[in-house]
N, C-alpha and C positions, 0 to 999 in steps of 0.2 A: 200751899197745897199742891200745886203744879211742881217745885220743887220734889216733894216727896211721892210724888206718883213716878216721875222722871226714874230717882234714886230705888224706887219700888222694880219698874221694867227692867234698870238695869241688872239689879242683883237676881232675877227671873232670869234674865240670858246666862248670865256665871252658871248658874245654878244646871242650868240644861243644858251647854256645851261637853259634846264628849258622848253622850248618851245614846246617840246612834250607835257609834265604834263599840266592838267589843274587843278585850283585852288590855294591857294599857300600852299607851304610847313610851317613844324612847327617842333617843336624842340628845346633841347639848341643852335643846329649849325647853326639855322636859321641867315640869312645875310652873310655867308661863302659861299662865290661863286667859285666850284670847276671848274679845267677847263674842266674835263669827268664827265659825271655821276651826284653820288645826293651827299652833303654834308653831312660829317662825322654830326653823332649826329640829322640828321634832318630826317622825315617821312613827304608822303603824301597818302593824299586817293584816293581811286578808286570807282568810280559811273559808275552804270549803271540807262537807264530809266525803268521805272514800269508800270505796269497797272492794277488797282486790282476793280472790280466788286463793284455796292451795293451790300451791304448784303453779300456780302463774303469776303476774306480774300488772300494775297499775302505775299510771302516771299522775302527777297532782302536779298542782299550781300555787305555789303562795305568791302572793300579790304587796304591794306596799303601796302605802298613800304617804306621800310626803308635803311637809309642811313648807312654806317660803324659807328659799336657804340652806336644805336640808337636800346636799347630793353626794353622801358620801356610801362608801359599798356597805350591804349588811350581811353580815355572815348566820347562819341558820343553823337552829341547833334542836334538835329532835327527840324529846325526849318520852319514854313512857312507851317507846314501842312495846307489841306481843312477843313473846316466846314465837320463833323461825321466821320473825318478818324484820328483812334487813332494808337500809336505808342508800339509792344509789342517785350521786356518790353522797357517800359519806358525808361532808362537809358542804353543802348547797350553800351560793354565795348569787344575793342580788346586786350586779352591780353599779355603782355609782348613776349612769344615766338608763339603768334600765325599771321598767315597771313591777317586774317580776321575776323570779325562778323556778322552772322545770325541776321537779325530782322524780324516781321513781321507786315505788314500797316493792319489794320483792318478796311473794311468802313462798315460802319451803311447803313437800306433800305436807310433813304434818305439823305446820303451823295450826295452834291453837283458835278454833273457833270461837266466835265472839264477837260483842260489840264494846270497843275501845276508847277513851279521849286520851289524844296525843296532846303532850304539850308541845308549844314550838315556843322557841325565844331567838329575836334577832340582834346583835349585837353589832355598832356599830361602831369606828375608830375611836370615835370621842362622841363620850356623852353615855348616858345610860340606854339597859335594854328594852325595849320593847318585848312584849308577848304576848301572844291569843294560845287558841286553840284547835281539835278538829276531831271528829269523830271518825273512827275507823272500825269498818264491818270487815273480818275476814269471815269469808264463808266458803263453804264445803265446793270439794273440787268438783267438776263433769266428772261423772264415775258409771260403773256398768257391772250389772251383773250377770251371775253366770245361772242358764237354768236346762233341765233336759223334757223333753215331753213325756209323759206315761209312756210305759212298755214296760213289760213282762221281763221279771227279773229272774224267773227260771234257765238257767242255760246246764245243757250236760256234756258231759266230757265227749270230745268229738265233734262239739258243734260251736258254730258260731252266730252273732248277731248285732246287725247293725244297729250302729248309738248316735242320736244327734245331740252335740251340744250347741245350746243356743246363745246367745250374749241381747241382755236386754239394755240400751244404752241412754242411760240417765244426761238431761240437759243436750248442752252441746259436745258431748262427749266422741268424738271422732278420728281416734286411733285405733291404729293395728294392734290386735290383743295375739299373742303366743298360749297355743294352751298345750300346756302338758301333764303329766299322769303322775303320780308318785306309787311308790315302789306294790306291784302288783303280785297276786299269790301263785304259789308257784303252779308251771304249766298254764298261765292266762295272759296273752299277748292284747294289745291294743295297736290298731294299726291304721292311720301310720302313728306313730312314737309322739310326735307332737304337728301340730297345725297352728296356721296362723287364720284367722279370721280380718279380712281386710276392711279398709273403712269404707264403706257402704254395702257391708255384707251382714248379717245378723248370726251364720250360725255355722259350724263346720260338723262333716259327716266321719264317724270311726268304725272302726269294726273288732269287735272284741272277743275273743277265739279263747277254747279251752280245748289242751290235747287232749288225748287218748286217757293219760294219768294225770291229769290236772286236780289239784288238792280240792277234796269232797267237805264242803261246808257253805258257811254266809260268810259273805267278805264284804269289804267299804273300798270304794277308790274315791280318791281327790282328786278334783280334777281344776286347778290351778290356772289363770287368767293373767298373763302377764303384760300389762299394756307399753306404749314405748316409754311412757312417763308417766310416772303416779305410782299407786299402791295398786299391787296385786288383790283378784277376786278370786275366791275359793267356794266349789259346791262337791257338795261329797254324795256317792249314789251309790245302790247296796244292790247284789245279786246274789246268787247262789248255785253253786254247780252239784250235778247230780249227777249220781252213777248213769254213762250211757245205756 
């Protein structure tokens, strides 16, 4: 009876080693099923999940747990990345008496928004690969928009009037935005031509002038947001010139 209870616990340990780790192990010792612990000669990695911004840039960690015996370098291989998220460098290598390796995910402004599982597999000189996984949020960049305040869109030839535009700034959003005008109707100046809105300012002041014969109707201006990195913001606002 003691016999078979013995042979009972043991096949209970087999049974449950491994079961923490997720992904499988790699290695020469790989298919060596210890009854504690990890097998002589075998390694696994270690993931965490991520989240790295458009237009900027995250660091991660893979990690490795190594088995007795088991000190050879593992080379990292990344696969399943998003559309505009590149991998630096390239080829990340944990070496020999090291615990882990630094890499860095770089997304482009318009890396595709989303939430991602990255496969990773580590391959080592001899012996088979190891692999897990890791989940990856790319999400939307610090962004800012563009807005004016009420005023009176009547203006007549001869006269002019001041414009504020304002810049509303999403997150941590904290660059210098350029804003300029696209092509205005004839006889209607905007002055000055372009302004920069700096970072810890909200808004810049224009002044928008029609001649003597400045063209009698409804017109649109855009008025264009161009920060020093990212995508440009665009708000368009409607006036009207009247006969003086």
């Amino acid at each position: 009876m003691n016999r078979i209870l013995a042979s009972l616990f043991v096949a209970s340990l087999i049974g449950t080693v491994g079961c923490g780790n997720s992904g499988s192990a790699g290695g020469p010792g790989t298919g060596k099923q210890p009854l504690i612990g990890q097998a002589d000669e075998t390694f696994n990695l270690t993931t965490s999940s991520m989240t790295v911004k458009q237009g900027e840039a995250a660091q991660g960690t893979i990690g490795i747990k190594r088995g007795t015996n088991f000190s050879q370098d593992v080379a990292l291989n990344f696969t399943e990345l998003p559309k505009g998220v590149t991998l630096d460098p390239t080829s990340p290598m944990i070496k020999g008496n090291a615990t882990d390796a630094k890499f860095t995910l770089n997304a482009a402004d318009d890396a595709v928004v989303g939430e991602y599982t990255i496969k990773l597999a580590g391959h080592p000189g001899k012996g088979g690969d190891a692999t897990n996984e890791f989940k990856l949020t790319v999400a939307k960049k610090d962004s800012f928009t563009i807005s004016m305040p009420f005023w009176t869109t009547a203006l007549k030839q001869g006269e002019s009037k001041d414009v504020t535009l304002s810049i509303n700034r999403q997150n941590k959003f904290d660059q210098d935005v350029t804003l300029k005008f696209d092509a205005l109707p004839k006889g209607v100046t905007i002055e000055p031509a372009t302004a920069v809105i700096k970072n810890g300012e909200t808004e810049a002041k224009f002044t928008l002038k029609a001649t003597d014969d400045a063209s009698l109707g409804a017109f649109s201006i855009m008025a264009t947001g161009h920060p020093t990195k990212g995508a440009d913001a665009s708000h368009e606002f409607k006036f009207n010139i009247a006969k003086k």
